[in-house]
C-alpha positions as a Markdown table, in Angstrom:
| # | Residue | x | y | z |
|---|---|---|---|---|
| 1 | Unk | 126.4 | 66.1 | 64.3 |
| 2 | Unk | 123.2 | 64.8 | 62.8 |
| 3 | Unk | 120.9 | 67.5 | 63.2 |
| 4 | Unk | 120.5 | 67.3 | 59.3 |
| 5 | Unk | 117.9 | 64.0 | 60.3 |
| 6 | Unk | 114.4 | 64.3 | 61.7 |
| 7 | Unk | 114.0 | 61.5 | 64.6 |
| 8 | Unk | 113.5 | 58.0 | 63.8 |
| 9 | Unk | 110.9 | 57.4 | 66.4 |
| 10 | Unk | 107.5 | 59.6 | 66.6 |
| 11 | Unk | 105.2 | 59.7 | 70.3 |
| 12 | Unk | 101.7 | 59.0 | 69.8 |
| 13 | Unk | 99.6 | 62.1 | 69.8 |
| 14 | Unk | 95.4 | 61.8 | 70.2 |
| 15 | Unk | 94.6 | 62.9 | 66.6 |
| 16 | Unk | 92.3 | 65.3 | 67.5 |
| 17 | Unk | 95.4 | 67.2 | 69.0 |
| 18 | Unk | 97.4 | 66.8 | 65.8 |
| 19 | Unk | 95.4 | 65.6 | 62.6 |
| 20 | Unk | 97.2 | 63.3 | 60.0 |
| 21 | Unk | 96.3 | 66.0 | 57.4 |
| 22 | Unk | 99.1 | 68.0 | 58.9 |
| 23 | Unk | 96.5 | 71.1 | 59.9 |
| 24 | Unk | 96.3 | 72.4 | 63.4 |
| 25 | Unk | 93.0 | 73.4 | 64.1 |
| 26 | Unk | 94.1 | 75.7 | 66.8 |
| 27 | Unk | 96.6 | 77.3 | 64.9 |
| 28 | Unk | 94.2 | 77.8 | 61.8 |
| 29 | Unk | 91.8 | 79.0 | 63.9 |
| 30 | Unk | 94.0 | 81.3 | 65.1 |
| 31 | Unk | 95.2 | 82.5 | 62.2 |
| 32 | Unk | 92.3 | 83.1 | 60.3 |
| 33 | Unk | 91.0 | 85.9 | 63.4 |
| 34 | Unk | 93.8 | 87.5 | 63.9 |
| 35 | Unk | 94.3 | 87.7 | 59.7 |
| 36 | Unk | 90.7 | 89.6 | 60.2 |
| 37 | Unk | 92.6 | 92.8 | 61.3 |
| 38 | Unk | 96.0 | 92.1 | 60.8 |
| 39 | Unk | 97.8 | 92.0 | 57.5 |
| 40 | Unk | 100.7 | 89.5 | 57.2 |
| 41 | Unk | 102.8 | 89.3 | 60.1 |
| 42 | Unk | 102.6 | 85.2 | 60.1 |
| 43 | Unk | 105.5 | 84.6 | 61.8 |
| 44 | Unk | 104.9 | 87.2 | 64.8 |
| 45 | Unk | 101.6 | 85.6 | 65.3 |
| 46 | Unk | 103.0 | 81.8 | 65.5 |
| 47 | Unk | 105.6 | 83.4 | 68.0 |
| 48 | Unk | 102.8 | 84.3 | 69.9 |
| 49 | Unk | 101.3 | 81.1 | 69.9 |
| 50 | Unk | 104.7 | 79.6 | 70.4 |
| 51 | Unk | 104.5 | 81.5 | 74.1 |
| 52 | Unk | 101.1 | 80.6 | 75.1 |
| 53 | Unk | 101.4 | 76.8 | 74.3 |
| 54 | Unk | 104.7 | 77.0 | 76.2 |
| 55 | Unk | 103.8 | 79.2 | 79.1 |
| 56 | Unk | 106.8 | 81.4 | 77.6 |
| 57 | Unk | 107.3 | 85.0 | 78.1 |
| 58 | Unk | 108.0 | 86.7 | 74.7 |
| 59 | Unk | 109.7 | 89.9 | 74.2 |
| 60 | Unk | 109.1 | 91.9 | 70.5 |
| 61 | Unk | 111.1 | 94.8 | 68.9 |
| 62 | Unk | 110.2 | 97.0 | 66.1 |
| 63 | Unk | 109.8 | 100.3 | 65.7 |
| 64 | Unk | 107.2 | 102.6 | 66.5 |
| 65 | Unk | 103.6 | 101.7 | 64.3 |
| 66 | Unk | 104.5 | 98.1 | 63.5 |
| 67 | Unk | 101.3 | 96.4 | 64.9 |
| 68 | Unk | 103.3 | 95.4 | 67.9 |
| 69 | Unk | 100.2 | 95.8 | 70.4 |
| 70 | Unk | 97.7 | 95.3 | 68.0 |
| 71 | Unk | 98.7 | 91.8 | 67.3 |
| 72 | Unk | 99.1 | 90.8 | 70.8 |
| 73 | Unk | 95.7 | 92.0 | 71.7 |
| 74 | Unk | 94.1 | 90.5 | 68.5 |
| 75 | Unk | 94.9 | 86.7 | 69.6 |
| 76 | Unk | 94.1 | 87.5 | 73.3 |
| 77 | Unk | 90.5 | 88.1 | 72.2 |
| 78 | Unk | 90.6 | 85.3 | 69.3 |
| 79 | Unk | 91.4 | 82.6 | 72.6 |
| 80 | Unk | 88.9 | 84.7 | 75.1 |
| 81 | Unk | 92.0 | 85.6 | 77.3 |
| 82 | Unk | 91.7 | 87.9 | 79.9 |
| 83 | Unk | 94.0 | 90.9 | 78.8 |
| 84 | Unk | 95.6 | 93.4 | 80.6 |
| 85 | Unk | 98.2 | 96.3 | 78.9 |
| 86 | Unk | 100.4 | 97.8 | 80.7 |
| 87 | Unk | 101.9 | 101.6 | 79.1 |
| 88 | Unk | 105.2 | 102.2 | 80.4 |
| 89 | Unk | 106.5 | 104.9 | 81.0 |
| 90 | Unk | 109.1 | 106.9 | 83.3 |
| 91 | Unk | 107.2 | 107.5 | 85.9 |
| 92 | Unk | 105.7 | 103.9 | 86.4 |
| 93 | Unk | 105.8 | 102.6 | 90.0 |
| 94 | Unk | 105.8 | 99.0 | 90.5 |
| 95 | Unk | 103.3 | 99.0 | 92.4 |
| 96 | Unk | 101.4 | 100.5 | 89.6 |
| 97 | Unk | 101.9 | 96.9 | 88.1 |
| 98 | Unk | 101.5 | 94.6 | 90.7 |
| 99 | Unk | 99.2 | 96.2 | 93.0 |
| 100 | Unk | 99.3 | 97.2 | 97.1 |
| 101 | Unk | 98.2 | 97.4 | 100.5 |
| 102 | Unk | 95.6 | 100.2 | 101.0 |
| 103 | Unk | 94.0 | 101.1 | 104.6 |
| 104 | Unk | 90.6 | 100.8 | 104.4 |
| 105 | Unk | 88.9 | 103.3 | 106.5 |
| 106 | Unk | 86.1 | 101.5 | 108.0 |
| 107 | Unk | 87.8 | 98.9 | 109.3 |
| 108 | Unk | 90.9 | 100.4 | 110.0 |
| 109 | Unk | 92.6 | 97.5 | 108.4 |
| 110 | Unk | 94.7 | 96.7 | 105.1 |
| 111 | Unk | 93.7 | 94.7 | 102.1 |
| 112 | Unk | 94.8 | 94.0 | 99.4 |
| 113 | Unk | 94.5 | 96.2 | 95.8 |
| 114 | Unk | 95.3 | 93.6 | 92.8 |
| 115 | Unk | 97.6 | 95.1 | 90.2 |
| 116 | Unk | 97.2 | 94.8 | 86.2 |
| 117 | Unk | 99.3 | 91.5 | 86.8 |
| 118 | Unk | 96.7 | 89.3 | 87.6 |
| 119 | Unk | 95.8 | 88.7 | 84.4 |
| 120 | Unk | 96.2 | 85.3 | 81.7 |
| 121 | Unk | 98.3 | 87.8 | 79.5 |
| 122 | Unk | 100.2 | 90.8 | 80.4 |
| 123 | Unk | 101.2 | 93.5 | 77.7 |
| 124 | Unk | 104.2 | 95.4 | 78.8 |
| 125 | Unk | 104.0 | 98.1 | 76.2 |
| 126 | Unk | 107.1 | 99.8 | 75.5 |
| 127 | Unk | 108.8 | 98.3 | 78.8 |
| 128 | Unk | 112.2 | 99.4 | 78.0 |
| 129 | Unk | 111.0 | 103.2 | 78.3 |
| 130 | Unk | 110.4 | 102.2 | 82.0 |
| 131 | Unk | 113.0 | 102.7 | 84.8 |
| 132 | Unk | 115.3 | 99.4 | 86.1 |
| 133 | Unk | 113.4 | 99.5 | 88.9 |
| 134 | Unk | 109.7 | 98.8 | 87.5 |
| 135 | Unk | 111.1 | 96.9 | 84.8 |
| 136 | Unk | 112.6 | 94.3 | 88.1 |
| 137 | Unk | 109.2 | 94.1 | 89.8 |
| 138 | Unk | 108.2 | 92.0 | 86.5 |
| 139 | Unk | 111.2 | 89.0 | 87.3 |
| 140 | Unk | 109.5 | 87.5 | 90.1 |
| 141 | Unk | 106.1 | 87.1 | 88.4 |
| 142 | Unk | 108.1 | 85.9 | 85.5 |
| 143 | Unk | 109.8 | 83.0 | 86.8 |
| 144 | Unk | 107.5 | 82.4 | 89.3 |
| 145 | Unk | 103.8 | 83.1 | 88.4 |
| 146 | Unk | 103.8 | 84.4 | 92.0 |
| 147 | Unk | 103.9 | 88.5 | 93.5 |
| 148 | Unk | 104.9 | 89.7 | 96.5 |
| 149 | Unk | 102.5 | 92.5 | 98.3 |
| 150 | Unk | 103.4 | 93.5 | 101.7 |
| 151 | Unk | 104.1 | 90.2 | 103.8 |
| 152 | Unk | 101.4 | 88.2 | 101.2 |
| 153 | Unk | 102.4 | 86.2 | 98.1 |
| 154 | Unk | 99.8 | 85.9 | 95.7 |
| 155 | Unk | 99.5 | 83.1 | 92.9 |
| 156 | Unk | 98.6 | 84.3 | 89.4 |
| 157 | Unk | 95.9 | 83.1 | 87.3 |
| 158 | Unk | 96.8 | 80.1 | 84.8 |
| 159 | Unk | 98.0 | 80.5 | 82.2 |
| 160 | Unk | 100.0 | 83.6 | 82.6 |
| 161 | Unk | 102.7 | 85.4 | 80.5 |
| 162 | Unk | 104.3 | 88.3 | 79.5 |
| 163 | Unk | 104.3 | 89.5 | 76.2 |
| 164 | Unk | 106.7 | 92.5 | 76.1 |
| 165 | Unk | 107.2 | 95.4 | 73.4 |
| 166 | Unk | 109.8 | 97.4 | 73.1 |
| 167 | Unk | 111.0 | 100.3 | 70.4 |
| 168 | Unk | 114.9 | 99.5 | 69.1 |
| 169 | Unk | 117.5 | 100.8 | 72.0 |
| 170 | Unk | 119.4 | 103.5 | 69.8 |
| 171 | Unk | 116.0 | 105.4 | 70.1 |
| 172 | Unk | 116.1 | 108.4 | 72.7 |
| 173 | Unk | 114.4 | 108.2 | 76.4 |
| 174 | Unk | 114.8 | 104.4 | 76.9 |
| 175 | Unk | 116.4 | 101.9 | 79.4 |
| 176 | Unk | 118.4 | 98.7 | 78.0 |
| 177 | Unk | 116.8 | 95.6 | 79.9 |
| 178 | Unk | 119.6 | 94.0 | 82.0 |
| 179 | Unk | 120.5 | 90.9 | 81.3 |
| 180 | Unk | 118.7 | 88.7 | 84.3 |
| 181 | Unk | 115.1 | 90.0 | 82.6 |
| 182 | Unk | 116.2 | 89.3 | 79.2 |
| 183 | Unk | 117.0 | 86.1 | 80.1 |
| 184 | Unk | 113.5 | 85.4 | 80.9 |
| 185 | Unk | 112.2 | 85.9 | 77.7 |
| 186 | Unk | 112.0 | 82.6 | 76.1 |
| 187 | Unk | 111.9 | 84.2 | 72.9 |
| 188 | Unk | 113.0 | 88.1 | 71.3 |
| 189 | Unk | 111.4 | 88.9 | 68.2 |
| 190 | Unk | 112.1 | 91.6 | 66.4 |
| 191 | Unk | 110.0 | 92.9 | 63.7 |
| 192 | Unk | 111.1 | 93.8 | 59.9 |
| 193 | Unk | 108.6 | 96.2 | 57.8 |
| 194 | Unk | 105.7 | 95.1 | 55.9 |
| 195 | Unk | 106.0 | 94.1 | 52.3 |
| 196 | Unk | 104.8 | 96.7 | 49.7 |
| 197 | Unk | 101.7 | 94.7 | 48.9 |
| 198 | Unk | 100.8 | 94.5 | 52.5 |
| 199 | Unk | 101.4 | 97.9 | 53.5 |
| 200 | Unk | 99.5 | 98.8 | 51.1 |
| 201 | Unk | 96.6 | 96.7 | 52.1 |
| 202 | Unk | 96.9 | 98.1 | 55.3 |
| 203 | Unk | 95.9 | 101.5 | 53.6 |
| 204 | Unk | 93.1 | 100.0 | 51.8 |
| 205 | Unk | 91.5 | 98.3 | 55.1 |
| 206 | Unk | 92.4 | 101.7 | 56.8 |
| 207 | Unk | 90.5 | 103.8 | 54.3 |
| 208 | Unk | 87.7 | 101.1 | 54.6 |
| 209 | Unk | 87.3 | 102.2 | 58.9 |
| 210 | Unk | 83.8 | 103.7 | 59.4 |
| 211 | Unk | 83.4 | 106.2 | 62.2 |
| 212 | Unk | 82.4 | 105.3 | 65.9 |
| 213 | Unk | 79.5 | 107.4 | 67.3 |
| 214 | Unk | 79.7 | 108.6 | 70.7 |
| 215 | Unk | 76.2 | 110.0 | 71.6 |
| 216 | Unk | 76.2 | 113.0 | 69.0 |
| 217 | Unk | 79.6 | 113.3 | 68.3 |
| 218 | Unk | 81.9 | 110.6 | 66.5 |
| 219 | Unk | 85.9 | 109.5 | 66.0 |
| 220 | Unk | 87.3 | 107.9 | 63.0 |
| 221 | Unk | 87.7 | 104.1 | 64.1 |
| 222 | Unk | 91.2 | 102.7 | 64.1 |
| 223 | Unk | 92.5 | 99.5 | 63.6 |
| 224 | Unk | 91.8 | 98.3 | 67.3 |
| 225 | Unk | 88.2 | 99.2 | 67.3 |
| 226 | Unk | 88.3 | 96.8 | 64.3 |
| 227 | Unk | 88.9 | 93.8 | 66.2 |
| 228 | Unk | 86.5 | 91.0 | 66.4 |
| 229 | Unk | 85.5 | 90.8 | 70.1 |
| 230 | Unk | 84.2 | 87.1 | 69.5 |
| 231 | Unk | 86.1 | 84.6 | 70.5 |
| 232 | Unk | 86.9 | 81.8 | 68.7 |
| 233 | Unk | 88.5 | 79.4 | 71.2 |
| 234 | Unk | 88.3 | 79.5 | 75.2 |
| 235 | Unk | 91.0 | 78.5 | 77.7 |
| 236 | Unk | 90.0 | 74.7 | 77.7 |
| 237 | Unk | 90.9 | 75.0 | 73.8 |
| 238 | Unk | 94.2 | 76.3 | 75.0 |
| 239 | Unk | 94.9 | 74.1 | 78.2 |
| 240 | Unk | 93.9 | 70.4 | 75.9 |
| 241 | Unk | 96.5 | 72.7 | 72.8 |
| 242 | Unk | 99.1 | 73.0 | 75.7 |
| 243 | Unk | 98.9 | 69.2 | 76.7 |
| 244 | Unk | 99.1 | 68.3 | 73.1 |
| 245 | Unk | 102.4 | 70.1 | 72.7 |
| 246 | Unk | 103.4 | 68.4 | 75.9 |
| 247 | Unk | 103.1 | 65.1 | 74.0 |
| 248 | Unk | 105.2 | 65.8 | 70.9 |
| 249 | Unk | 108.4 | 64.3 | 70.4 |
| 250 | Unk | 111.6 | 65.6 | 70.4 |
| 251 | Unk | 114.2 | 62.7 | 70.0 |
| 252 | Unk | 117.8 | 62.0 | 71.6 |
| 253 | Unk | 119.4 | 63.9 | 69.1 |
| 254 | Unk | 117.7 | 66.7 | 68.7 |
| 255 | Unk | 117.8 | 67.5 | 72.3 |
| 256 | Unk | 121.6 | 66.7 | 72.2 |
| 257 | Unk | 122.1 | 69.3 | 69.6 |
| 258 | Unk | 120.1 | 72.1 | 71.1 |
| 259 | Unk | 122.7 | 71.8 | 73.7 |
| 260 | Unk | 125.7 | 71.5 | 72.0 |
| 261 | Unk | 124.7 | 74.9 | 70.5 |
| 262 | Unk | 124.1 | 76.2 | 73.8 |
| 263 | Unk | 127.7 | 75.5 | 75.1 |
| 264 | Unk | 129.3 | 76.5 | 71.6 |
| 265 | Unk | 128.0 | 80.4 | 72.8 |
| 266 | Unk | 129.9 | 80.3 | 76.1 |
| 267 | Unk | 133.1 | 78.7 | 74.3 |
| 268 | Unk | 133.6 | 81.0 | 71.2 |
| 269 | Unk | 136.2 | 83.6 | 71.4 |
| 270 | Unk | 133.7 | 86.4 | 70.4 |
| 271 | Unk | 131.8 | 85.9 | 72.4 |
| 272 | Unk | 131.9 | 87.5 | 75.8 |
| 273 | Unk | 128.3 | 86.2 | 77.5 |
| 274 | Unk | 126.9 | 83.2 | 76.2 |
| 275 | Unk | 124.0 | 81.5 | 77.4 |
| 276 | Unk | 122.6 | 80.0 | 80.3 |
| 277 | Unk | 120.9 | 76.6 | 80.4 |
| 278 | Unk | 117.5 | 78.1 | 80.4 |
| 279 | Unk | 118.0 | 78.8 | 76.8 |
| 280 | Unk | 118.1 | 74.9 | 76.5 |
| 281 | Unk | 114.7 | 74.7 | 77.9 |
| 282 | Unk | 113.5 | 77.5 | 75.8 |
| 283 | Unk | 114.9 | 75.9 | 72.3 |
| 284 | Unk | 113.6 | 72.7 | 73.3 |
| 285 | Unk | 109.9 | 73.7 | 74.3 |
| 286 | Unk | 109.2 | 76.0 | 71.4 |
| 287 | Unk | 110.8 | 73.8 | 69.1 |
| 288 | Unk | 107.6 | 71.2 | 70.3 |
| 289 | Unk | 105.2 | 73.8 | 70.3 |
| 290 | Unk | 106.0 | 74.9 | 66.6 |
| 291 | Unk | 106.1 | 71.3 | 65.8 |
| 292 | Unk | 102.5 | 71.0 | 66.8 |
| 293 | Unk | 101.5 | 74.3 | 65.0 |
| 294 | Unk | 102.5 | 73.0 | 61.7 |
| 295 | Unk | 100.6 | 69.9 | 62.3 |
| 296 | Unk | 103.4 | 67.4 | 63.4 |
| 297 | Unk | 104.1 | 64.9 | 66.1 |
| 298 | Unk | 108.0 | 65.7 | 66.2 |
| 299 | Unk | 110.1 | 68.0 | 66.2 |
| 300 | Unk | 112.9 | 68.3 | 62.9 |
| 301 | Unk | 115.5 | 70.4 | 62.6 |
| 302 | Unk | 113.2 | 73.4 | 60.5 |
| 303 | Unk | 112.0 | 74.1 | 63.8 |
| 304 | Unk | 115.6 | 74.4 | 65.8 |
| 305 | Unk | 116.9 | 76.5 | 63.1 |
| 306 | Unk | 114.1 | 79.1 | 62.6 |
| 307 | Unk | 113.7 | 79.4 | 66.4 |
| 308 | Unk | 117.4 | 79.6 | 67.0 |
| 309 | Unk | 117.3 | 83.4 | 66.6 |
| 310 | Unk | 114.6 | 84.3 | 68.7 |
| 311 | Unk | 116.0 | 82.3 | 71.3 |
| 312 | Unk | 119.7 | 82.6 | 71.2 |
| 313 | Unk | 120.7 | 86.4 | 69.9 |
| 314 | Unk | 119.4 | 88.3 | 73.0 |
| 315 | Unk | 120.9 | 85.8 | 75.5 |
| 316 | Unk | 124.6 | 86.5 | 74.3 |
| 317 | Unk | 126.8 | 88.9 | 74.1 |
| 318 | Unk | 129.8 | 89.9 | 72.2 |
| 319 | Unk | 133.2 | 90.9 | 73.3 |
| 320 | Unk | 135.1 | 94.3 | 73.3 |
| 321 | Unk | 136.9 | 93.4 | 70.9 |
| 322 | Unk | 134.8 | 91.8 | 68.2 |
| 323 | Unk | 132.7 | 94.7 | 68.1 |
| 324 | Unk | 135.4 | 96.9 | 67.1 |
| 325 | Unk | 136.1 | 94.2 | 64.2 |
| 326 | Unk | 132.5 | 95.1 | 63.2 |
| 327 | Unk | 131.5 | 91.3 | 64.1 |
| 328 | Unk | 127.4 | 91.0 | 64.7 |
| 329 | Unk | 125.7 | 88.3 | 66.6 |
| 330 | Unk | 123.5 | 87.0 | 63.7 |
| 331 | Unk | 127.3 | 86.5 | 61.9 |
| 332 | Unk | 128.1 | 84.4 | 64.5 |
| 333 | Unk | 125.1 | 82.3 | 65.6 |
| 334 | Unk | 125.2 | 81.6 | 61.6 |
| 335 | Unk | 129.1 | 80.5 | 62.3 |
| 336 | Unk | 127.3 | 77.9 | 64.9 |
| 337 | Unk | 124.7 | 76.8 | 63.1 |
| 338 | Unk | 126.5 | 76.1 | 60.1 |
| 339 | Unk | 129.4 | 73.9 | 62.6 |
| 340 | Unk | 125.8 | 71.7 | 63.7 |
| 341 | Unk | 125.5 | 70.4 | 60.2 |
């Protein structure tokens, strides 16, 4: 394997898409708004970007009060997105997500109520604390950018994606998403705890929050109401972004190699699931879109490797047996990697 090598051959990309300075304006822009009300957290936010150049869904863990919904709603309104969050919770119908048929009285016939869904970005807060059920009404709109009501499929808007957030599974009153809808994540990120310096600036911006009047009475502001509601950059910023990415190059060997690593996870004897070919497509694509966020015409291997987890860990699964050896799957997509170099 070669994978070591960054491709001998670069495609031409329009400089204004990718300057020769190595800076993305879109990701810079980016950056610096979100940065405006959230403290660190770099690498969530270029996930983020990561699924909206791609048309990805993305799927983020951490535990409760970890600015998973906060970020997510912070670059909606930096690109002038339109934004819908979805809480879930036990008792969520789907139809409380995609929408349904209601008789209109006057006419005495049916049309057509439009769920949260049709929307340029989805926020599926919490979704594992949601039945199997609801969570399943998402799979179609996920693969398909279409929804079903009554005998009528309806086309979402463009873009669309799903950003998901969930709390760790070992927590009480949640479901464990089933393999088909994990699978449809492009990427699963989970979260790790501030830093000590910026936890603690989170304090100091927190003790900085003015309060919000409401005729004669008033609330302490939080960290939402904090959010600059100006955007910085509108879709057509994001559709010329996404046909950018579309243009970076990702040689012969690269792509080889993000399939041999595929196939290694279905032929290891620890390995009871491995994954499908979609996590090909996944590896490839957000390879080229983090490529194009750090200011490059190509992917290199720095982008296979520190995408490899988000895209590879919840796709497999270990065996019976492995487990009881105390074997994790970071262990053994490190046992891969390393065999790639």
């Amino acid at each position: 394997m070669t994978l070591s090598n960054p491709p001998s051959s670069h495609a031409v990309v329009a400089p204004s898409a990718v300057p020769s300075d190595g800076a993305c304006p879109f990701s810079d822009t980016v950056r610096r708004q979100v940065a405006l009300t959230v403290v660190g957290q770099q690498v969530v936010v270029e996930r983020v970007m990561i699924a909206l150049l791609t048309g990805g869904h993305l799927l983020l863990e951490g535990v409760p009060g970890i600015g998973k919904t906060l970020i997510v709603q912070a670059v909606a309104k930096a690109i002038d997105l339109k934004f819908s969050r979805v809480q879930f919770t036990i008792d969520l119908l789907p139809s409380d997500i995609v929408g349904s048929e209601i008789l209109d009285q006057r006419s005495s016939e049916f049309r057509v109520h439009r769920g949260p869904i049709f929307t340029n970005l989805l926020l599926a807060d919490e979704i594992n604390r949601a039945s199997p059920k609801v969570q399943s009404a998402l799979l179609e709109a996920m693969q398909e950018r279409k929804v079903s009501i009554g005998d009528t499929t309806h086309t979402l808007p463009a873009p669309f994606l799903v950003i998901a957030t969930q709390n760790p599974i070992e927590q009480s009153g949640t479901f464990e998403l089933p393999e088909a809808q994990l699978d449809r994540f492009m990427l699963r990120h989970r979260f790790s705890y501030p830093s000590m310096e910026d936890e603690t600036e989170v304090a100091r911006r927190s003790l900085a929050l003015k309060l919000k009047r409401q005729g004669d009475g008033a609330v302490p502001m939080t960290a939402f109401d904090a959010i600059d509601d100006t955007p910085r950059l509108h879709l057509r910023d994001l559709s010329e972004a996404m046909a950018a990415v579309q243009r970076v190059h990702v040689s012969e060997v690269f792509l080889r190699d993000c399939v041999t690593l595929v196939r290694l996870t279905r032929e290891h004897k620890d390995i009871e699931l491995g994954c499908s070919p979609r996590a090909v497509l996944a590896l490839v694509h957000a390879s080229r879109a983090r490529a194009f966020l750090h200011g490059r015409e190509y992917a290199i291997p720095e982008d296979f490797f520190a995408l490899a987890e988000d895209v590879i860990l919840h796709r497999m699964r270990l065996s019976y047996e492995a487990l009881a050896l105390g074997r994790r799957n970071t262990d053994l997509l490190a046992e891969l990697l390393r065999s790639l170099t």
